[in-house]
N, C-alpha and C positions, 0 to 999 in steps of 0.2 A: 439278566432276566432268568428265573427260575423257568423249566421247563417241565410241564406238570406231565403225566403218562396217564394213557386211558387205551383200553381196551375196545375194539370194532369189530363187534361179530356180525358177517353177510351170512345172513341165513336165506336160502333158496328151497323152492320143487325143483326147479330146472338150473341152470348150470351158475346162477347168482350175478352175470354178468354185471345184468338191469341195475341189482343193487349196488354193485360195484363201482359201476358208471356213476349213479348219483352220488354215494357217499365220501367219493375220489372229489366229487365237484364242490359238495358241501364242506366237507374238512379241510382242503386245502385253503381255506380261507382263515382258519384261525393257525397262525402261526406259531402261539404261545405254546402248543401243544405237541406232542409226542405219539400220536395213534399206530397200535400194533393191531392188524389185523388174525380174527383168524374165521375159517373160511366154511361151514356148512351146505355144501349143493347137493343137489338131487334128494332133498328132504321129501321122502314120500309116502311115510307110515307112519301109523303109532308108537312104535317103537324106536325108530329113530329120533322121534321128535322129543319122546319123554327123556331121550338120552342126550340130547338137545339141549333141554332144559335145566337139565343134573350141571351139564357146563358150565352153561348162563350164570348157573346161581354160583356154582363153586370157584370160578373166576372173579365173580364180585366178594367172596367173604374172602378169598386170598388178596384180592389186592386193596379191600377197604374201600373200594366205590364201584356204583352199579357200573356193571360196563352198558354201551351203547348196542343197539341190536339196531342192523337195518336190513330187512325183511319182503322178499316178496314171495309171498303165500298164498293159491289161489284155494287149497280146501280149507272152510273153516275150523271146521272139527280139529286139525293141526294147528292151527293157529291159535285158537285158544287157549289150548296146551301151551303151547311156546309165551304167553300171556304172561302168566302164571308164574313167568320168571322174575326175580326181583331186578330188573333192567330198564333204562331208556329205550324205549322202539321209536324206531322213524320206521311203521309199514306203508309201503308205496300203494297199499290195494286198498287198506282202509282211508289212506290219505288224499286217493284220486279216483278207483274207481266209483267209489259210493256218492261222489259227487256229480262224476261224468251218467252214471243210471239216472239219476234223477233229470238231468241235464238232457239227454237221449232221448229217454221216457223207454230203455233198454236193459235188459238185464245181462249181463259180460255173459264169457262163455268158460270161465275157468280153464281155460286151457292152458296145459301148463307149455312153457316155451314155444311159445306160437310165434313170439318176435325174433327168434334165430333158428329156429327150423324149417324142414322141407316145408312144411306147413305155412310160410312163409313166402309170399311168388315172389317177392326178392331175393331172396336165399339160391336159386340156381343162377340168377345173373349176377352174384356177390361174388360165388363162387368162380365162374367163368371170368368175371374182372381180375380175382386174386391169380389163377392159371394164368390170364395173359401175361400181368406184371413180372410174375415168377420166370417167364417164357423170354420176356424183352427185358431182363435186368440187367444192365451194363454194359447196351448194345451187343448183344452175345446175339438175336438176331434181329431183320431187318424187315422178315416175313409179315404178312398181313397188318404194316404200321398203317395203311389207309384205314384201318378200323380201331386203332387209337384214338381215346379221346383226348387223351391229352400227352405230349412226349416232353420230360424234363432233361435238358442239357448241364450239364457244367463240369469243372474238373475233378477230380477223381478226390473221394471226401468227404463234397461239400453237400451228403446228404441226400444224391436222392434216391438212393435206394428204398432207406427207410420211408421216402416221403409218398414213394412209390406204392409203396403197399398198403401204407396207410388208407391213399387214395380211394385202394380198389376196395379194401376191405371196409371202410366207414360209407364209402359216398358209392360206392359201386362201380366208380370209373376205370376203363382200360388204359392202365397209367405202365407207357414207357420211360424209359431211360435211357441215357446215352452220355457216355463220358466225351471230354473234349481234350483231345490230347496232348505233348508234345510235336507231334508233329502237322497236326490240325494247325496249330500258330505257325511253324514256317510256312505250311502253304500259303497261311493268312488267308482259309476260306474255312466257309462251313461244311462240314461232312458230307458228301454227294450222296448220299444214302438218307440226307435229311430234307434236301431243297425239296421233294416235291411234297414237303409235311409244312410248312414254315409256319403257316395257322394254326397248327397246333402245338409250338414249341414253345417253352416258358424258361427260363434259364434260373439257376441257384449258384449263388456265389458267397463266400465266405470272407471273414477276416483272414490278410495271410498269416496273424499266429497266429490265431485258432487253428487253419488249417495244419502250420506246423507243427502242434504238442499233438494234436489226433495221428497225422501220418507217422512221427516219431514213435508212437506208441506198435504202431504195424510193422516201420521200417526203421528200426533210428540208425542214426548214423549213417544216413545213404541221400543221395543225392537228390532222389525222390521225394524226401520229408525236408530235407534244410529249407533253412526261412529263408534264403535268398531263392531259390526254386519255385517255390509256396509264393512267392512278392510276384515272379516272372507270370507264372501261370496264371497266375487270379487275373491281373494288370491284362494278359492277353485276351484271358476269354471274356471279361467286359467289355475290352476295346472289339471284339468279334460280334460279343450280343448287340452293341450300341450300334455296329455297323451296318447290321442285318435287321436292327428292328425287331431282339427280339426282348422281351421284357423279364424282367432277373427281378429276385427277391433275395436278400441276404438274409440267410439261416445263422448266422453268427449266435445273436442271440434269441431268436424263436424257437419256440416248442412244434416240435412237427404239428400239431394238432392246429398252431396258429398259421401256421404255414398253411396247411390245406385248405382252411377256411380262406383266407386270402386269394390261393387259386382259384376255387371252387366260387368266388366273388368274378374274378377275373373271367371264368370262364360262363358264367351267367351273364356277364356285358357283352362277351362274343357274341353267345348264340342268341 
């Protein structure tokens, strides 16, 4: 199968996240294609945007087709400009806000990055969820876990670091972590630092080669990453969650993003 190339200009006022976030969601569904982004934020003059536009166009006569423009632009007068260019726009403000005004009986407030700034009353408690994670990553401490929303176990690897932050930084939750060690299996108990949390523990587990090509990559050649190590560890810390009750999700082959959704399900039937 030929694999065609097309160009994805995120044009922004504010940091372009917003457009980022949907154009990641929209494109990844055609597979046939090749998208190279390039990246526009904090667009917030005349003169950047005319310089903008000079892009636009000169990326489509180099490459022989208009590139794609996906766009959130809350002053017109920029926008228009940016119009002008011989490009596909997918603009998120002419595409949703003009329908939610009518809709409201409201008119927006143009403010540029209101959904990730201070300006934002979630933005201090995003913040604060990302510090705690950062604070309990890899059981490094044990301090204020009663105000954990949620603490992820499993062997050293199998992801939850990243899943970690994820967490705190999309959903806003105080998401620990805590490795399960070697010598956690011969005690054949769970961490005393963890019994009085147990409602809040979710377990991540892996295939043991998956686990082994990632540790190899850290450690190879050591005892730590061999696949018969990797087979031991996984084998013990199921047999530990299944004993304790507590409930495991294999990241093997999940995308952190499907992962947290799934928690974040799991942890909407708790509360």
């Amino acid at each position: 199968m030929t694999i065609s190339k097309r160009t994805i200009i995120y044009v922004s006022d504010g940091t372009g996240i917003t457009a980022e976030t949907l154009g990641h969601g929209l494109l990844a569904q055609f597979q046939g294609v090749e998208f190279r982004p390039l990246r526009f934020p904090f667009l917030d003059n005349e003169e950047k945007a005319r310089d903008c536009l000079a892009r636009i166009n000169e990326v489509g006569q180099r490459e022989g087709v208009r590139p794609i423009v996906i766009m959130t632009q809350t002053n017109p007068d920029l926008s228009a400009i940016l119009h002008k260019a011989d490009a596909f726009f997918i603009d998120l403000f002419d595409t949703f806000i003009a329908p939610l005004e009518q809709e409201l009986d409201c008119k927006y407030t143009r403010a540029v990055g209101r959904s990730h700034g201070h300006a934002n009353p979630d933005y201090n408690t995003r913040i604060a969820a990302m510090n705690f994670a950062l604070a309990h990553d890899d059981g490094v401490s044990d301090a204020d876990l009663k105000n954990a929303d949620i603490i992820l176990v499993g062997v050293s690897r199998s992801g939850k670091t990243p899943t970690s932050l994820y967490l705190s930084l999309q959903f806003s939750l105080k998401a620990a972590n805590y490795p399960l060690i070697p010598e956690d299996f011969e005690r054949d108990q769970l961490p005393s630092r963890l019994q009085p949390y147990r409602g809040k523990l979710f377990g991540l587990t892996i295939e043991p080669e998956q686990l082994h090509r990632i540790r190899h990559e850290r450690r190879p050649n050591s005892k730590y990453s061999s696949l018969e190590n990797c087979r031991y560890e996984v084998a013990a810390a199921e047999r530990m969650m299944r004993r304790e009750g507590i409930k495991w999700f294999d990241t093997t082959s999940k995308s952190i993003e499907e992962l947290a959704v799934q928690l974040m399900q799991e942890l909407n039937h708790e509360r």
